[in-house]
N, C-alpha and C positions, 0 to 999 in steps of 0.2 A: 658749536655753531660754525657754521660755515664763513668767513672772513673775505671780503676785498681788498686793496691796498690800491689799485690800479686807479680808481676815483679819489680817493682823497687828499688833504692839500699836501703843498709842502710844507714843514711845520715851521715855525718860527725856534730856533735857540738861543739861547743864551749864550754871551761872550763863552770861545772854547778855553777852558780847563780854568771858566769862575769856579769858584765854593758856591757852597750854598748858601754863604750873606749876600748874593749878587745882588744888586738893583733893590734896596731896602725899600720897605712902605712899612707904614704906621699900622699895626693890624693887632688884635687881642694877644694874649699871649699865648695861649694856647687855640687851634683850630678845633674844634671836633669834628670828625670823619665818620661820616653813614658810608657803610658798603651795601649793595643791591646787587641781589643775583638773581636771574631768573633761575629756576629747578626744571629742567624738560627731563633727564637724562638719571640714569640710573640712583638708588640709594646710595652705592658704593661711591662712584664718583663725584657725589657732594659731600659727601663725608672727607674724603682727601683735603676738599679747596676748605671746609667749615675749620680741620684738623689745623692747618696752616694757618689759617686767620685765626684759631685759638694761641698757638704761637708766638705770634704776633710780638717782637722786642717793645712797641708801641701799641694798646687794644687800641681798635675803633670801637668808638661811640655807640654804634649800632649796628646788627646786623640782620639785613631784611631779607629774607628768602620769598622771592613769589612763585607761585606754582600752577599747575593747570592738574597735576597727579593727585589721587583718588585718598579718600579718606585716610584709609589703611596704613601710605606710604604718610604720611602727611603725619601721621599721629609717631609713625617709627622717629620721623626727623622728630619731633617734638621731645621726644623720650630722648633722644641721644642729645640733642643739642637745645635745652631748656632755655639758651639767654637769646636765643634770635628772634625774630618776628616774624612768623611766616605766614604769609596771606595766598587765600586760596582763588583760583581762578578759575571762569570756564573749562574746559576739554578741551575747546578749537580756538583758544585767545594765543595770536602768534606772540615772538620773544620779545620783538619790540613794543606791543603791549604791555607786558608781564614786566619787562623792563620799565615802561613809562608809569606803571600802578607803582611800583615799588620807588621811585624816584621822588614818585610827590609825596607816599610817606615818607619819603625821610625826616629827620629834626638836624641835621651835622651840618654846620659853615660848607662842611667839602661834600661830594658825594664819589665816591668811588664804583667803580661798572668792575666787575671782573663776569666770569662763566664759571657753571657748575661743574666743571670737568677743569678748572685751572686752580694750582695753587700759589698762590701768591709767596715771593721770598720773607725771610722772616725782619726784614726793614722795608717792609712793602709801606707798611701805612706809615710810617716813621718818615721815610723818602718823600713822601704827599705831602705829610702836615710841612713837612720844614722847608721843601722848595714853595709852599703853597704862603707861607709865612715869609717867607724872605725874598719873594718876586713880586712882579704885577702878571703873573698869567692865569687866565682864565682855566685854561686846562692843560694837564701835566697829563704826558701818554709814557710808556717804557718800552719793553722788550717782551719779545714773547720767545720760548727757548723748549724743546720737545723734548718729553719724559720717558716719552717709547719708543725706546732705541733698537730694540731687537728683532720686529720683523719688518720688512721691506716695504708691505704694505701700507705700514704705519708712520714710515719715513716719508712715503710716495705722498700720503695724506697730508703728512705734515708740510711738503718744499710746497705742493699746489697754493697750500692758503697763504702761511707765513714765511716763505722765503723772503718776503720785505718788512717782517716784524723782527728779525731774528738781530743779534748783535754783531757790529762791524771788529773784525778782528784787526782791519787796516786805522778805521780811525771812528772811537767809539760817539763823536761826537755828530758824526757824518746826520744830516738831517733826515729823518723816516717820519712816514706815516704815524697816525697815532693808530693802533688796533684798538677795537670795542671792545676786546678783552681783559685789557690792562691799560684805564684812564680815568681820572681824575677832576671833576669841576668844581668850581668854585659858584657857591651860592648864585649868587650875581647872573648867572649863566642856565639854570636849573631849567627855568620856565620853556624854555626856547626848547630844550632836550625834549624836556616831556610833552612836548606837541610835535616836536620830529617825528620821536618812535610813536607816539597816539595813531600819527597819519602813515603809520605804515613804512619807514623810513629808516634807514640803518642811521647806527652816529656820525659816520662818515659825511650825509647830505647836511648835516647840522655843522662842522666841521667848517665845511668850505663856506658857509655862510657866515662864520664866526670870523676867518680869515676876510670876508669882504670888508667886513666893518672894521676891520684892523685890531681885532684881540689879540692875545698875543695865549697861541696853542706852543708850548713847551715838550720839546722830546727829552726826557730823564736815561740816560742810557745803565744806571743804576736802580732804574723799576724795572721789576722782574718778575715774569708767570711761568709758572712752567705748566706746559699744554699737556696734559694728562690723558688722554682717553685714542681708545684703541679702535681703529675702522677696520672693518671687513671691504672687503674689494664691492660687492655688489650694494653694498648699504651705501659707502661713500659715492659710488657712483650716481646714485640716485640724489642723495644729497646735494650733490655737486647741479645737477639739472635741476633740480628745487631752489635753489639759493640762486643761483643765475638767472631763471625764469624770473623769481618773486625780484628781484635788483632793477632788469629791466622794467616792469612794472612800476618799481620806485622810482625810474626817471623818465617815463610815462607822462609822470603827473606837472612835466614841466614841458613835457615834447609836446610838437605838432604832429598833426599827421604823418606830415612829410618825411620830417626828424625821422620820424617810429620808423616808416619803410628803409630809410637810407641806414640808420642802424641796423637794424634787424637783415638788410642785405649781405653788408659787413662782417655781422659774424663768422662768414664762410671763413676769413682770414685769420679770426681771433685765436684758435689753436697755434700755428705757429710765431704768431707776436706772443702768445701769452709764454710759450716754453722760451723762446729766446729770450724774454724779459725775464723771465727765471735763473735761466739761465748769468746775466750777463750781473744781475743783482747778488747773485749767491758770489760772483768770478769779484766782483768790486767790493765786497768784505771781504774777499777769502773767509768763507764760511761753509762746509758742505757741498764742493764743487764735484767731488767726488761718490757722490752719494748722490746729489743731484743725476748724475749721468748716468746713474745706477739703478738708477727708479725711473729714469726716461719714459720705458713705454708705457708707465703706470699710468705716468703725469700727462704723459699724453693724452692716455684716454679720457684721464680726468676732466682734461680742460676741452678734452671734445665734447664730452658730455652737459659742461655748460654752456659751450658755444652752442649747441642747440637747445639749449634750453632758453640761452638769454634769446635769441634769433625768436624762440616761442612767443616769449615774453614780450618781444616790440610787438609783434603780428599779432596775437590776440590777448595780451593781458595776460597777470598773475595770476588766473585761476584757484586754486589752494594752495597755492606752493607756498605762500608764504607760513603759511599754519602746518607744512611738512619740514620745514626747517629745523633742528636740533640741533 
């Protein structure tokens, strides 16, 4: 799935270089942890992120797969992976659907969001339950870090989404985004989510609502996914104008008229803010500065591609993009 950072808040941390007893509260003694993935995207590549969460130094509680894919694939996953729950969906039900059906099955104190194409490190749920047990925060977010290192194109995909997900080599405490990829709630907080994604809404618009009220959203710079899945130049492009499109759309539903035009005029400019923000993010971790420069005209086109798409999106609405998302 296609990823923003550029909307969501700043997150709240924890004193830099606590433990994980920080800031004690009275809580059970053990948490249980539901993980939820939506399934859009190939067998293979849920089998990687299901392999890793077998792994697991600590199992979760539960693991719910929801899906929109057809019998066939549905009964395959069943066969390989007998201990998950997987619930089937329409064809045309978008992620943040699929996402919201599988949240409110959960049973786990915690709920964890990863994607079908990420695999979680193997103290992925271990880092959740014990910051989740030793804080007051609502929600715990990590790092997201790229698997596919070998062709260009795959690199290019990877700096457009998460060059603000990725880990700071300057100072790993430095405050980030939380990505929908790799984050963590806490019961308490559940209801809220699943009426985000219900109405069509990435985590991120639920996020900065959490911060109004003063929750306290935690960056763990020892949660880690690694982002697995390989784009082709014409698919991601398309992608990229889908997920932009469907975004604008999701703040739509807060805009006026007016708002809609004066954004959607703006995005003339969004391409070169968006690569210098890339830029300037990857330059303040020292992370990929060089690889960044490297993929330039990819990222380019990437993000011209969603700047007309978001531009679409103020001027007439989401049309399906948000159901061509993966």
């Amino acid at each position: 799935m296609i990823q923003t950072f550029a909307s969501t808040p700043r997150v709240v941390l924890p004193h830099l270089g606590a433990p994980l007893s920080a800031h004690p509260v009275e809580t059970a003694p053990t948490l249980s942890v539901s993980v939820v993935i939506a399934w859009v995207n190939s067998l293979a590549l849920i089998s990687k992120s299901l392999d890793a969460l077998r792994a697991q130094t600590n199992a979760p509680g539960e693991i719910i797969v929801v899906t929109r894919h057809d019998d066939a694939r549905q009964a395959a996953l069943r066969r390989d992976y007998p201990e998950i729950t997987l619930l089937a969906a329409p064809r045309d039900m978008p992620i943040t659907a699929l996402r919201s059906r599988g949240i409110r099955r959960a049973h786990g104190d915690i709920v964890a969001v990863t994607e079908d194409h990420c695999s979680p490190s193997p103290e992925w749920i271990q880092t959740i339950r014990e910051r989740m047990e030793t804080t007051r925060c609502a929600v715990i977010g990590g790092v997201v870090e790229n698997a596919r290192t070998e062709r260009l194109r795959d690199w290019a995909a990877f700096l457009t989404e998460y060059a603000g997900a990725v880990r700071s080599d300057v100072d790993e405490n430095a405050a980030q985004a939380l990505p929908g990829n790799n984050v963590a709630y806490r019961r308490s907080v559940i209801a809220g989510l699943s009426e985000t994604l219900a109405r069509g809404q990435w985590e991120s618009f639920y996020h900065r609502e959490l911060e109004r009220k003063n929750a306290a959203l935690y960056f763990e710079p020892n949660l880690t996914v690694l982002h697995d899945r390989p784009f082709d130049f014409f698919y991601f492009l398309w992608q990229r104008f889908h997920f932009s499109r469907s975004f604008a759309a999701m703040r739509n539903q807060s805009f006026t008229p007016i708002q809609r035009v004066k954004y959607g005029a703006a995005c003339v400019i969004l391409p070169p803010v968006l690569l210098l923000r890339g830029f300037v993010t990857l330059f303040q971790k020292q992370r990929h500065v060089a690889r960044y420069l490297q993929c330039l005209p990819l990222i380019a086109l990437y993000v011209t591609a969603g700047a007309v798409g978001e531009s679409i999106g103020y001027f007439f609405g989401g049309g399906n993009s948000l159901r061509m998302v993966e």
